[in-house]
C-alpha positions, 0 to 999 in steps of 0.5 A: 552438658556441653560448654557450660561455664563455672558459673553455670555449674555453681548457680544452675541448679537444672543443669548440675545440682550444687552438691549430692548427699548419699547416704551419710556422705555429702558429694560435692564438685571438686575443682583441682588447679595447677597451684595454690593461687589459681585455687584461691581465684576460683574458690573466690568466683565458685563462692568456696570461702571455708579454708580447709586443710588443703583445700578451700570448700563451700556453696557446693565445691572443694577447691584444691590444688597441686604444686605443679609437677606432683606426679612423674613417670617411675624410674626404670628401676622401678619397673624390674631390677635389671634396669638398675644398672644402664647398659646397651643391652637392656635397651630399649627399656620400654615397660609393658605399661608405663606407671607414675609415681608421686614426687617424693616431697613430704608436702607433696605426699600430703597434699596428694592425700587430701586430694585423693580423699576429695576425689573418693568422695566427689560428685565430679571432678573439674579439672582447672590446670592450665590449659596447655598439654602439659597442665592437662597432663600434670592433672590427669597424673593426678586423677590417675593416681588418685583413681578418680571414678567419677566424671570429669570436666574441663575448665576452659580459660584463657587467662586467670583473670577473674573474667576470663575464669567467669566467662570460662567453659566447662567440658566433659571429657 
């Protein structure tokens, strides 16, 4: 399943079946942006229509979105209580195993919940954040934090036109 575009995914029905019914729950791709409107112009070329709480949905996918930064690094203090208060000689403050945290902002708190719920339930996850390494990462926080298990794919796209993301390719990674 190598450099299929959104399209392929969304009409292909050999190459990836719309969506999945296991048992009584109904597995769907979920496609997560960087932002609401990215969303919308995905949503709108995947044939996702339905306006849900958090997310838009239909004809096989959940689209949703971050608000950019909604994951972040935890605080030093966050891993022991002697890194509360800075000196010399606590340095260098370098945790056995980095850890992230959600940004604490209520509507980021929501939106993580409805997100997180999708990915429980998901087929796959399309991962459409901007195509830099700080998009790629943002998104990665996300799907850490929302311990994702099933497969992850990458939308390719240069720009966020309604062509660009059309004639985007879709990666597994």
């Amino acid at each position: 399943m190598k450099n299929l575009s959104i399209v392929d995914c969304q009409f292909s029905i050999e190459i990836l079946p719309l969506c999945r019914n296991e048992g009584s729950v109904l597995k769907m791709k979920v496609c997560i942006a960087e932002k609401p409107s990215v969303a919308r112009e995905i949503a709108e070329i995947v044939g996702a229509t339905n306006r849900m709480n958090g997310y838009l949905e239909g004809n096989g996918y959940q689209v949703t979105w971050t608000f950019g930064h909604l994951c972040t690094l935890k605080e030093p203090h966050e891993y022991t209580a002697d890194w509360k208060r800075w000196s010399l000689g606590s340095l260098p403050m370098i945790p056995p195993r980095f850890g992230i945290k959600l940004i604490d902002n209520p509507s980021y708190e929501q939106q993580f919940k409805i997100i997180e719920g999708l990915m429980k339930n998901a087929e796959m996850v399309i991962n459409c954040g901007d195509a830099g390494q700080e998009g790629e990462l943002i998104q990665r926080w996300v799907m850490q934090k929302a311990g994702c298990k099933c497969p992850v794919y990458r939308l390719w796209i240069s720009s966020l036109t309604e062509e660009s993301i059309r004639e985007g390719r879709v990666f597994k990674i």
